[in-house]
N, C-alpha and C positions, 0 to 999 in steps of 0.2 A: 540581561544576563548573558550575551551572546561574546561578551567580551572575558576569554580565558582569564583574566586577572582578576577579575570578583567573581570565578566561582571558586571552590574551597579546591586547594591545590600542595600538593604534598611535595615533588619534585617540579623545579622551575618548565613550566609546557613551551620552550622555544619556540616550537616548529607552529603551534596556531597561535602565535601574539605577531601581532604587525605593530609598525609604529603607532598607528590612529587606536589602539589598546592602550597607551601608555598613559594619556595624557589626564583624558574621564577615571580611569581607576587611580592614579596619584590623587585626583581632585575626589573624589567617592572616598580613597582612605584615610583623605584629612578631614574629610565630614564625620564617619565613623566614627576618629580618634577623638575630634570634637565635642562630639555627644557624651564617648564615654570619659571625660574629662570635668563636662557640663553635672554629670552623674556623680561626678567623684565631689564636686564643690557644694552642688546642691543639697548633698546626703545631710539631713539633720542630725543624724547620730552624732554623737562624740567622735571627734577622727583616732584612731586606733591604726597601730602599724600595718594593719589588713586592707581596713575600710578609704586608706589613702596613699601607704606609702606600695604597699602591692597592687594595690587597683593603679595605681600609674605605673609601675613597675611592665604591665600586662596587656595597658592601651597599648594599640597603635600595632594590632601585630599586622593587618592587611597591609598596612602602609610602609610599615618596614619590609615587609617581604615582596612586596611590588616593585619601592626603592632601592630596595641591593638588586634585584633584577636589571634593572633600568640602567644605574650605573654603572654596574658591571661591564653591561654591553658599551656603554660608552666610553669605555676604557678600550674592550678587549673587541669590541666586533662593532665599532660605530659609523658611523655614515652621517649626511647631512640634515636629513629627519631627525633623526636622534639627536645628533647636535645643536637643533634649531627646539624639540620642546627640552631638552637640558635647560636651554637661556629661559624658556618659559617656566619649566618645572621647579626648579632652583630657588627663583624668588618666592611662592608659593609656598614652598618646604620651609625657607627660612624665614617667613611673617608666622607659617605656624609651629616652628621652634618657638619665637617669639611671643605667642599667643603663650604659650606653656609658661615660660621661662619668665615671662615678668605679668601673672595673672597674680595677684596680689592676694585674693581671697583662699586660693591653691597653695599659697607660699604660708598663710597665716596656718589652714591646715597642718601642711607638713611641719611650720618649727613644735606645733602646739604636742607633736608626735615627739619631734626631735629634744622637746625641753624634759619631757617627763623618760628621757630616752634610760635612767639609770632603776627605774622602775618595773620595764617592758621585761626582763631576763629572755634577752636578745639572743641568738644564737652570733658566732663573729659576723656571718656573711650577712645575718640579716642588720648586725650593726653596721658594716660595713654600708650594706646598701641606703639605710635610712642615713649616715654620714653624708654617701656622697652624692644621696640625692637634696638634703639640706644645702648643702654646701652649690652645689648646680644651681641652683636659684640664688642663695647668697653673692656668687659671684656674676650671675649670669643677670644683675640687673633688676631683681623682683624689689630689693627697697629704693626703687628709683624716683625719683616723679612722674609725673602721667608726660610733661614736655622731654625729659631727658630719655624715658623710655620712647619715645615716638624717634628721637635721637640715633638711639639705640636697634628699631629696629630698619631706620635708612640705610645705617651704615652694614649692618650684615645684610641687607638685601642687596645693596651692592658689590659687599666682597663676597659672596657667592657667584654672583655672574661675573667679577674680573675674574677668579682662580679657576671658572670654567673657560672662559673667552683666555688665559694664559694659555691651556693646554690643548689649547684645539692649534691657535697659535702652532706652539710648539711640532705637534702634530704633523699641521699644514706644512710647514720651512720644514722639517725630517722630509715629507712624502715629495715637496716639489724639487727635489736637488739629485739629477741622477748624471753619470758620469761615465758617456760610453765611450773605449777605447775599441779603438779597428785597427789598432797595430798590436800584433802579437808580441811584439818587444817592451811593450808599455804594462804590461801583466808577469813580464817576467819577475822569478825570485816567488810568485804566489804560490803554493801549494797547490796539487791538480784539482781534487775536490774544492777549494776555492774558486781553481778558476773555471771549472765545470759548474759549479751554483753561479757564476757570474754570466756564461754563456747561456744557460738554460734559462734566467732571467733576463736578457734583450731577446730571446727566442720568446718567451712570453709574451714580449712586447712587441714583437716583430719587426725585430733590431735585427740588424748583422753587429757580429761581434762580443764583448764583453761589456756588461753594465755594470757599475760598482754606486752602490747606494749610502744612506748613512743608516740604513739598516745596524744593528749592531755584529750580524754575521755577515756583512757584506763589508761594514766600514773597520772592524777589528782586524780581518785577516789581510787588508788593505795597507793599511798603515806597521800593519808589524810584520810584511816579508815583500811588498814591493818594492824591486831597486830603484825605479824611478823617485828621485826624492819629491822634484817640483810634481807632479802626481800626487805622491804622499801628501806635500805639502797644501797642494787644492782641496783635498779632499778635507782635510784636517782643519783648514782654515773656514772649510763651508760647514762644517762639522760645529765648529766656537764660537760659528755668526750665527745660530738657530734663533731668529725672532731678534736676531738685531742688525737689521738690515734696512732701516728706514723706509719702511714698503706698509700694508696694510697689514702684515702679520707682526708687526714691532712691537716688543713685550717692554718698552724702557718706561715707556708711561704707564703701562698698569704696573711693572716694579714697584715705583716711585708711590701710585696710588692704594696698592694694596697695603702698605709697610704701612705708610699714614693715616691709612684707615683702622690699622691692627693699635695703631698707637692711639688715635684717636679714642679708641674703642676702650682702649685699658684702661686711660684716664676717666672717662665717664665712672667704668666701673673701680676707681679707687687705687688702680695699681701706678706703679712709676713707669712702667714701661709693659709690650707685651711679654717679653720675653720674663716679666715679675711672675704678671697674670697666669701663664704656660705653666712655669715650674715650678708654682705653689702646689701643683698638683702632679709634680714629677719628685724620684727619690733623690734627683739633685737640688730641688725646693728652693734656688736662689742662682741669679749669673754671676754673681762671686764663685759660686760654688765652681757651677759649667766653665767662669774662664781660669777659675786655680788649676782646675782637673787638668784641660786643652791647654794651657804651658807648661806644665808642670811634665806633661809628654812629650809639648813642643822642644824645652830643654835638654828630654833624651836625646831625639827623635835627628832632631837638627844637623849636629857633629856628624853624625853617621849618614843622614842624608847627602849633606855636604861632600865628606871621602866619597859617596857613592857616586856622585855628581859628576866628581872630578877624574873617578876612576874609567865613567862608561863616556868621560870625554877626549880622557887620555887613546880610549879603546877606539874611540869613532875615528878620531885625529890618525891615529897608527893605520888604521883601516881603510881607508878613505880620502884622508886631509883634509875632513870636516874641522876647520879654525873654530866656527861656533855652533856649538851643539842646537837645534829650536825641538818645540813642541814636538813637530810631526819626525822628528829623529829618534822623540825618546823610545816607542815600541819598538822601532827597526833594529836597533841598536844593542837596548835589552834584550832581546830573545838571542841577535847572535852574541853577545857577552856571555850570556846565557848555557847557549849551545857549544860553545867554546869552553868555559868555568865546570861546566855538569856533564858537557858531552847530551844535553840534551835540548831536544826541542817538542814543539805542541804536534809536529807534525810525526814524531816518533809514539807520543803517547796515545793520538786521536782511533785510530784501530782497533783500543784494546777499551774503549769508552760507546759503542754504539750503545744509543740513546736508551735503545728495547733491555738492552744489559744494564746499563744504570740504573733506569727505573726499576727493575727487579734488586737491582743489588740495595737501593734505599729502602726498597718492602723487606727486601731478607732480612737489613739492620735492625728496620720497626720492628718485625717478627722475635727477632732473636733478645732483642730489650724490651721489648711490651707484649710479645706475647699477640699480634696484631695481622690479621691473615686478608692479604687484598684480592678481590677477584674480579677481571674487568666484565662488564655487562654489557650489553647493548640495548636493554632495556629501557634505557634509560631515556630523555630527549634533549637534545643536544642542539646549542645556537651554532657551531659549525662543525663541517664531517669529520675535521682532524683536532674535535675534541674528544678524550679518552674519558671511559668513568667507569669507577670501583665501586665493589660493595667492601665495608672494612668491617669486618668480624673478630673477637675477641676467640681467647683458646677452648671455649663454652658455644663458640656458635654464635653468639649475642649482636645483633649489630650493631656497631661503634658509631661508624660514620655512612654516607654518601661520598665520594670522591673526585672530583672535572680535575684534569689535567691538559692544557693547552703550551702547545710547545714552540710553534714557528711564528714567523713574523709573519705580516696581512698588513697592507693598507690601510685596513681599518684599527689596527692594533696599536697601542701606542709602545714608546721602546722599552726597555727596561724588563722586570721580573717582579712579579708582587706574588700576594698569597688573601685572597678575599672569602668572603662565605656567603650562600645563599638562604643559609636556614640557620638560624643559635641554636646551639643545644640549650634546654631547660628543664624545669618542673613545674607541671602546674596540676594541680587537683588530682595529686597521685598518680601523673601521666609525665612520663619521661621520652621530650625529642629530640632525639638523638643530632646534631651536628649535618648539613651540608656542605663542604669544603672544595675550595678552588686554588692551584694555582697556577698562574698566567707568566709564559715565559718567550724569549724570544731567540729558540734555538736553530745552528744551521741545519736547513732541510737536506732531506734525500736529494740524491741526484738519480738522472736514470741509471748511473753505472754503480751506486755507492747509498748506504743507509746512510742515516744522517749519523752521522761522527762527530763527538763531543769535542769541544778544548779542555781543558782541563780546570779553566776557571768558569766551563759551564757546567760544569760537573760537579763545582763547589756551590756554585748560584741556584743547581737544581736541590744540593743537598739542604740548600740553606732556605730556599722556599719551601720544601717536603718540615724542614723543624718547626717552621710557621702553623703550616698542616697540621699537623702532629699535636703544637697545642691547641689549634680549633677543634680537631678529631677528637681526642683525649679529655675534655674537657666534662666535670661532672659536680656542679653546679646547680642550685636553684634559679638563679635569676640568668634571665637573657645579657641583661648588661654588667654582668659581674662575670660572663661566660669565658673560654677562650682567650681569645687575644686581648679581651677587653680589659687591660692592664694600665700600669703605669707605662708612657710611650719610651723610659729609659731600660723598661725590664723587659719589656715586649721582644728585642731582640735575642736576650740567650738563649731561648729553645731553637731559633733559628742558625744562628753562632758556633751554639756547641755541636752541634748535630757537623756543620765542615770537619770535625776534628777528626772524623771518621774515615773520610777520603786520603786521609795520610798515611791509617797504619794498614802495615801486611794483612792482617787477620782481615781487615774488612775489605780491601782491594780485592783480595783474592776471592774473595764473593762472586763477584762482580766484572771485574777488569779483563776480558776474554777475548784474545782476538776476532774482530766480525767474521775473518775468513776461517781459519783453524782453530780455535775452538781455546789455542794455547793460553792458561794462565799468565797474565803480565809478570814476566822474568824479575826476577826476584833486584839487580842490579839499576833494572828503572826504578824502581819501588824505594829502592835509597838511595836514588837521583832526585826522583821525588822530594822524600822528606830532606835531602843536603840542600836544595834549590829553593825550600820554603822560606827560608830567610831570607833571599838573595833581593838586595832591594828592597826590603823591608823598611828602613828608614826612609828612603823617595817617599815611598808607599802611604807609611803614616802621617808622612809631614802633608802628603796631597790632601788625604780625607782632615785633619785638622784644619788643612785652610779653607774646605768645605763648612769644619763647624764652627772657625771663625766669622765665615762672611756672614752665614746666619746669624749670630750673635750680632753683628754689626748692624744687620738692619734692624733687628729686633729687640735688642737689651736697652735702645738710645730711644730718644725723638728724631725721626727720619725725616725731617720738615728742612735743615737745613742741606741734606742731599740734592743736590738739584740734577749732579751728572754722574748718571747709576755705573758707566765707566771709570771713570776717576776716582767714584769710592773706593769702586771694588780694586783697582789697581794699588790704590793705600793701603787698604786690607790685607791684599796680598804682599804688601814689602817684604814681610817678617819671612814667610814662607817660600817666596819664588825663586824658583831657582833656574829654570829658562826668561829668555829673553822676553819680553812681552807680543802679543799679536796684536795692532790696532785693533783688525777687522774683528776680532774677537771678546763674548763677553756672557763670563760664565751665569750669574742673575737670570739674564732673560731664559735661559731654556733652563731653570736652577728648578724643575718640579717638583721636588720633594718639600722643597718649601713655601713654594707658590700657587701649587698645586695639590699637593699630596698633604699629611697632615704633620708632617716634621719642623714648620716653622718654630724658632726656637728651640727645637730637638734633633739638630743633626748628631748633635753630638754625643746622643744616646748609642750611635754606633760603636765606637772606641768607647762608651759606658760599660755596654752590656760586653764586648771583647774584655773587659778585667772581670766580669762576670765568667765568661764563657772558658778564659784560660785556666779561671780557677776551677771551676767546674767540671774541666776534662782533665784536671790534673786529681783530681778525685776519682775517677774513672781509671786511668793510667797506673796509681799508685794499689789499684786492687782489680786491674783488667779490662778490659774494653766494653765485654760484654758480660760484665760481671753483673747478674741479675737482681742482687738485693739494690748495688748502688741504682740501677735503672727503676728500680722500686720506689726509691726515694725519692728521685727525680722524678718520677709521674706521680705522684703522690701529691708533692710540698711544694713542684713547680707548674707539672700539664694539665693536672687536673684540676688548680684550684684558681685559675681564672684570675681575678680581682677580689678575690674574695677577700686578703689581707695584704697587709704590707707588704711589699716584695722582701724587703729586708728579714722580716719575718720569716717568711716564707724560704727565703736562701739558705737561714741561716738554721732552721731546720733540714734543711736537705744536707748542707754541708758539714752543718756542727759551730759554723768560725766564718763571721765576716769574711769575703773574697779581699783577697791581696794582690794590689797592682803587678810585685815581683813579677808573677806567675805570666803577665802580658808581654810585659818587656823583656822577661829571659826567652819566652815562646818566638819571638819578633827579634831575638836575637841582640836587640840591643842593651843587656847587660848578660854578665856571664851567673 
């Protein structure tokens, strides 16, 4: 018992778990969940919604709460230990998924529950849950054969270890690519604060000079104000070869193997493809559905892309004498079109955005719609010093949530912005636990001379992780897995979505938006530079994230067996959409994590979903006030608080009154009037 992880723990104990903790307590809480599984089958009683579909509902909390720990870290603070019992831990986890999910005498229980389900007077959530945990076995293998189930659990114990072995990949090619310049003229056109976090970083390293990384606040302010283009253009080009580089991190082969293995996997289970599999449990239910939507935008989106194309080529051409526009031109190029067209730029706005004034301005918004009071603690224990944590209280005192907030990038961090949790909120035997929430970001650091100073699309990235938050925080639930985020993966993103809509108007700006030095509210004429500059390239913009949720579709709607060159697909995939030149060296798949990695395979396209959700949703807002208090009522009511409890659609369509309307996207995005 000397090991923090099995003894009874309420807040995650970072500071006494070492890695040699991790490995006996994942293996200790599959034995637990074991037995009480063993319990739930062997019970002679009659199975009853209590005696099987709650008693599995309820297993497994040691082990769930060990495993968000564990991955968390190997996300957001990992190392080679961690990395190495991941490859151990993984397979393990997924034999005793497996164990669950096609235990045949477990599955006869639950339908025995499920057939007499019109009998039980269910409450929704508890039909809900007994639904989709019938359906979890249904699809997940339980009427297999004993040979096709053994099938079945080969192949998910290896696509667990390639979507780990992708991202570490991924990880490794980001951390090994650094780019020091010792000519001051080779940094020109950077922002000071850019090029002070790029000097303070070879100073870490004990470089002379500037280091430019593919960190994302090291590789963004790089490529959209350096004059050097052949610079831009290295950096950018080491940027699209992440994990394809013919070396020992090359992600082409587990591409190729994961896709096959997801396809493989759907056919055992009955479906035509994975991407069938996926969205029989998404509110787009079919890739007919996913590729009408994604052309049907593409169609808009195109035209307007195109004039944009052609206009920031005309601009470079005038500018410069750039004959052809490439990749690593397009941020240079947009910001000064940009700065030119609005009179503005990131480096005008970043001032009035210090990170300590954001984060308060996104608590004053929660406050002012929900009523939600954050207070940071230090009580708390914390896996690193520059993570922050809240206690969130309701207008009663009540605690709502726990809150981790991590902001810079680390070595050990991977790129990007997520929103994870450490604890569900639930109910169990008239005991309500309330929510532990995280989210993981990777913002530009302090410098000695200067706070850390937002861009202004990190400003929307933090808004848009904090709406994630917000539905884990909010969440008021009986069941763990019907909690929070635990939704449909195309509805999961409007509380995150709509919450950006708030960075645009006056009323909330001015919260927030304060000079670091003087104190001065952001001038009222940025503020409708802002909102004029929100559409600006809008069309680029969609057509990019569409060919994002084409290529997913492409691996995933088909049989991926006759792929053989994960470039070449992806280059056919992209005809429809591309509109720069191609890069050999480059190849978006291998470092493609959301889908190889993360859990969006099949569902990029929930992003541009949930935006016809979210335009419609803040045009509800708009047409009776920002912070108009009933509508935010409704919205925590019939969206944050009810989890997975019912259909999203349901659920919208109470909050709203009326199915969401595409209109309300594409007039917002500017491309219809």
């Amino acid at each position: 018992m000397s090991n923090p992880l099995l003894k009874p723990f309420d807040t995650a104990p970072f500071t006494k778990i070492t890695s040699d903790h991790f490995l006996p307590a994942i293996k200790n809480g599959i034995s637990i969940a074991k037995k009480e599984i063993d319990s739930i089958v062997s019970n002679p009683e009659k199975a009853t919604f209590s005696n099987t579909i709650e008693a599995l509902e309820y297993s497994g909390e040691l082990l769930d709460r060990v495993t968000s720990v564990f991955f968390n870290l190997n996300s957001a603070e990992t190392n080679e230990d961690i990395q190495q019992i991941a490859q151990e831990a993984s397979p393990l986890l997924s034999e005793f998924g497996n164990d669950i999910a096609l235990n045949l005498e477990l599955f006869k229980k639950i339908e025995a529950v499920y057939n007499q389900r019109e009998t039980l007077e269910l409450t929704p959530e508890q039909n809900r849950l007994l639904e989709k945990r019938y359906k979890s076995f249904s699809r997940n293998g339980a009427n297999l054969t004993d040979e096709k189930k053994e099938e079945l659990r080969s192949i998910d114990k290896e696509l667990s270890s390639l979507s780990l072995k992708f991202g570490e990949n991924v990880l490794a090619e980001t951390n090994s690519f650094e780019m020091l310049l010792t000519n001051e003229a080779d940094v020109k056109g950077l922002p000071e604060g850019a090029k002070e976090a790029a000097k303070a970083m070879a100073t870490a390293k004990n470089k002379e000079g500037w280091l430019i990384t593919l960190d994302y606040p090291s590789y963004i302010p790089f490529v959209t104000y350096a004059e050097n283009r052949e610079l831009r253009k290295k950096l950018s080009v080491a940027f699209g070869a992440r994990a394809f580089n013919d070396n020992d991190q090359d992600n082409q082969k587990n591409v190729l193997r994961i896709t096959n293995l997801r396809y493989q996997r759907a056919q055992l289970l009955g479906y035509s493809s994975h991407a069938d599999y996926v969205l029989e449990e998404r509110m787009a239910e079919t890739p007919d559905t996913v590729f009408t939507f994604l052309n049907e935008i593409l169609e808009k989106a195109k035209p307007a892309a195109q004039r944009e194309f052609e206009q920031l080529e005309s601009f470079a051409k005038e500018l410069d004498g750039i004959d052809q526009l490439q990749k690593w031109d397009a941020s240079y190029y947009s910001e000064k079109l940009k700065q030119k067209l609005f009179d503005l730029d990131d480096e005008q706005l970043k001032p009035y955005f210090k990170l300590e004034n954001v984060i308060n301005g996104v608590f004053t918004i929660a406050s002012r719609l929900f009523d939600l009071k954050f207070t940071e603690t230090n009580d708390v224990d914390k896996y690193h010093d520059e993570v922050k944590t809240y206690h969130v209280t309701n207008s009663d005192g009540n605690p709502i949530a726990l809150f981790y907030a991590d902001f810079h990038p680390r070595p050990g961090k991977r790129n990007g912005a997520w929103m994870t949790s450490y604890k569900s909120q639930m109910r169990k035997e008239d005991k309500i636990t309330r929510p532990h929430v995280s989210i993981v970001c990777n913002f530009t650091k302090p410098t000695p001379s200067k706070p850390s100073l937002l861009t202004f699309n990190e400003v929307t990235t933090l808004f848009h992780e904090f709406g994630h938050a917000l539905h884990g925080m909010l969440a008021d639930t009986t069941y763990p897995s019907l909690s929070g985020t635990n939704v449909y993966w195309d509805f999961v993103e409007l509380p995150s979505q709509v919450l950006e809509n708030w960075c645009y108007e006056k009323e909330a700006l001015e919260l927030f938006a304060k000079h670091y030095e003087t104190e001065e509210v952001i001038p009222m004429e940025l503020v409708e530079k802002i909102k004029e500059s929100s559409t600006f390239m809008q069309g680029m913009a969609t057509l990019r994230q569409l060919s994002f949720g084409l290529l997913d579709m492409s691996w995933h709607a088909q049989d991926p067996s006759a792929i053989k060159n994960v470039k070449e697909h992806e280059t056919e995939v992209f005809s429809e959409t591309s509109l720069y030149p191609d890069v050999a060296e480059n190849c978006m798949s291998t470092a493609f994590s959301h889908i190889f990695q993360g859990g969006y395979s099949a569902g990029y396209y929930s992003y541009k979903w949930a935006e016809v959700l979210d335009a419609d949703a803040f045009e509800y807002f708009k047409e009776n006030g920002i912070f108009n208090k009933d509508i935010a009522s409704l919205f925590k009511e019939h969206v944050l608080s009810k989890g997975g409890t019912e259909n999203p659609m349901i659920l919208y369509k109470r909050f709203r009154g009326q199915e969401p309307k595409p209109e309300a996207l594409l007039k917002r995005a500017g491309l219809i009037k």
